[in-house]
C-alpha positions as CSV (number, residue, x, y, z in Angstrom):
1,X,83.0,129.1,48.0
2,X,82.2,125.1,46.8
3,X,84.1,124.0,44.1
4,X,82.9,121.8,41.2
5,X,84.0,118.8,43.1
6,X,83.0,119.5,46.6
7,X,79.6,120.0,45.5
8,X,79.5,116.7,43.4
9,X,80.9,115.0,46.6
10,X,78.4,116.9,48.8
11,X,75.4,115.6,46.3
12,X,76.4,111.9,46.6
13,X,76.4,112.2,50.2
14,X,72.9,113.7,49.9
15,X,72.1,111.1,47.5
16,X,73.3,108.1,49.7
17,X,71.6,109.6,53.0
18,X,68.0,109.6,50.9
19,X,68.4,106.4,49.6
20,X,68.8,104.9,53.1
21,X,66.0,107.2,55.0
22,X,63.8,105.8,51.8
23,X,64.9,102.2,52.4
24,X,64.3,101.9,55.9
25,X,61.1,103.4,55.8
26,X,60.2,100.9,53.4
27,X,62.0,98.2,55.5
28,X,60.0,99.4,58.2
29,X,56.7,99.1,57.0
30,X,56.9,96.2,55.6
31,X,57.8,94.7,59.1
32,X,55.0,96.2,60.8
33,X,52.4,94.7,58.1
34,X,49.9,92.2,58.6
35,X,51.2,90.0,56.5
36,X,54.8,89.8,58.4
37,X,52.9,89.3,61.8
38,X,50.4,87.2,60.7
39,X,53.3,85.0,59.0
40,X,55.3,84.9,62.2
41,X,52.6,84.0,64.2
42,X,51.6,80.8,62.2
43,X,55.0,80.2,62.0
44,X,55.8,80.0,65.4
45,X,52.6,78.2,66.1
46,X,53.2,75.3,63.7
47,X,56.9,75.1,65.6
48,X,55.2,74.8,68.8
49,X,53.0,72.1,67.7
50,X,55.8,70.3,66.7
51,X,57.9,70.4,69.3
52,X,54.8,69.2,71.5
53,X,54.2,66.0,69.9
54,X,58.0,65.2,70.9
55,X,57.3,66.0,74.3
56,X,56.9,63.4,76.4
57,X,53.8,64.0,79.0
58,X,51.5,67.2,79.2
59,X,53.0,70.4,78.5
60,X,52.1,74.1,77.9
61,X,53.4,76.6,75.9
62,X,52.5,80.2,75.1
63,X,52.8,81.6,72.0
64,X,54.6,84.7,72.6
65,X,52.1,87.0,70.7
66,X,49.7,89.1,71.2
67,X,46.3,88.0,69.5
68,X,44.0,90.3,69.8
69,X,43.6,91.8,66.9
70,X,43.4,88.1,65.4
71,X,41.4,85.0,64.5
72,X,43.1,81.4,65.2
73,X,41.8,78.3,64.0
74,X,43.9,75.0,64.5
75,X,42.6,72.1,62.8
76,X,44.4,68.8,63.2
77,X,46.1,69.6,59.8
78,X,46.8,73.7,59.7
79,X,46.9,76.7,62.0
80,X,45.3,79.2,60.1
81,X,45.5,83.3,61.0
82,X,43.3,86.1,59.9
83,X,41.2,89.4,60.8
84,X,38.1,90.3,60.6
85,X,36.4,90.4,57.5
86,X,39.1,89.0,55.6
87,X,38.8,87.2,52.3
88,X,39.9,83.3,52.9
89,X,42.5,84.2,50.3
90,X,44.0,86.5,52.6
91,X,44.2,84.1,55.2
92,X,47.4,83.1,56.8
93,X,47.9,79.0,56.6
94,X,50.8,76.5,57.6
95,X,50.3,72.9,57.2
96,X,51.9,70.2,59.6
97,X,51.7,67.0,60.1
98,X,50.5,65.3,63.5
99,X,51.4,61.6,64.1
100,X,48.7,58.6,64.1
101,X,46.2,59.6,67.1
102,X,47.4,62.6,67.5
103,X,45.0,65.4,67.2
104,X,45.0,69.2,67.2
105,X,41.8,71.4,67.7
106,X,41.1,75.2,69.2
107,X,40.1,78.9,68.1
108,X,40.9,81.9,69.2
109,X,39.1,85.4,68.5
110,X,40.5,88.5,70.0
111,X,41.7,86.7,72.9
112,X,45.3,88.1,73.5
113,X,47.5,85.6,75.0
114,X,46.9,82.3,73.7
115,X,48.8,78.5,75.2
116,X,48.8,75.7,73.6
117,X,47.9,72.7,75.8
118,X,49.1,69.1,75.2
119,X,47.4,66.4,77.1
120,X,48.0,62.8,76.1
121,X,47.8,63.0,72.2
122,X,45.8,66.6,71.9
123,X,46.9,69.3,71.5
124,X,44.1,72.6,72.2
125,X,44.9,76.3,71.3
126,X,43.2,78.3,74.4
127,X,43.4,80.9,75.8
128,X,46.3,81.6,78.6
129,X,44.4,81.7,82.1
130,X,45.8,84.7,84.1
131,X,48.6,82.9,86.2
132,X,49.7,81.0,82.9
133,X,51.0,85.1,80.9
């Protein structure tokens, strides 16, 4: 037989266990949204760009994404991230800030794996060539 205080014990077990079940899933789907990857992305992106300039020489880098179900559009000011169809509002943006002479330029529609490519002072979002993933 359960006492009074067993069960009252037993409840806030059941009680905490829900709670965290609820909480992850919720932890979990925000993770997976849009908005987190798309973030991410033109986060890592804008990193990348700035670590390029400081590199002496050419380099490449590739963003360690998968694209595909993306737009990219870098502008000598912005990388901006987006699907399909989606209002401008909705869009993804992060401002940086390229040195005099320095420019920045590329898109990228459903292409997967994307580099970015610095030769002299530009910098070109492309996509990776198969020996480059």
């Amino acid at each position: 037989m359960v006492t009074a205080r067993q069960f009252f014990y037993l409840s806030q077990v059941l009680a905490v266990f829900v709670f965290g079940v609820v909480a992850l899933s919720i932890a979990q789907a925000h993770a997976k949204s849009d908005f987190v990857l798309k973030t991410n992305i033109a986060d890592e992106i804008k990193m990348m760009v700035d670590t390029l300039v400081a590199v002496p020489g050419e380099a490449l880098v590739k963003v360690p994404y998968n694209t595909t179900d993306y737009s990219l559009l870098l502008t000598s000011e912005n990388i901006a991230i987006f699907k399909k169809g989606e209002n401008k509002e909705q869009w993804t943006i992060r401002p940086f800030f390229l040195p005099e002479g320095y420019h920045a330029q590329g898109s990228s529609v459903d292409l997967g794996r994307v580099c970015l490519e610095k030769k002299g002072k530009s910098i070109t979002l492309r996509r990776c060539l198969e020996d480059e993933r």
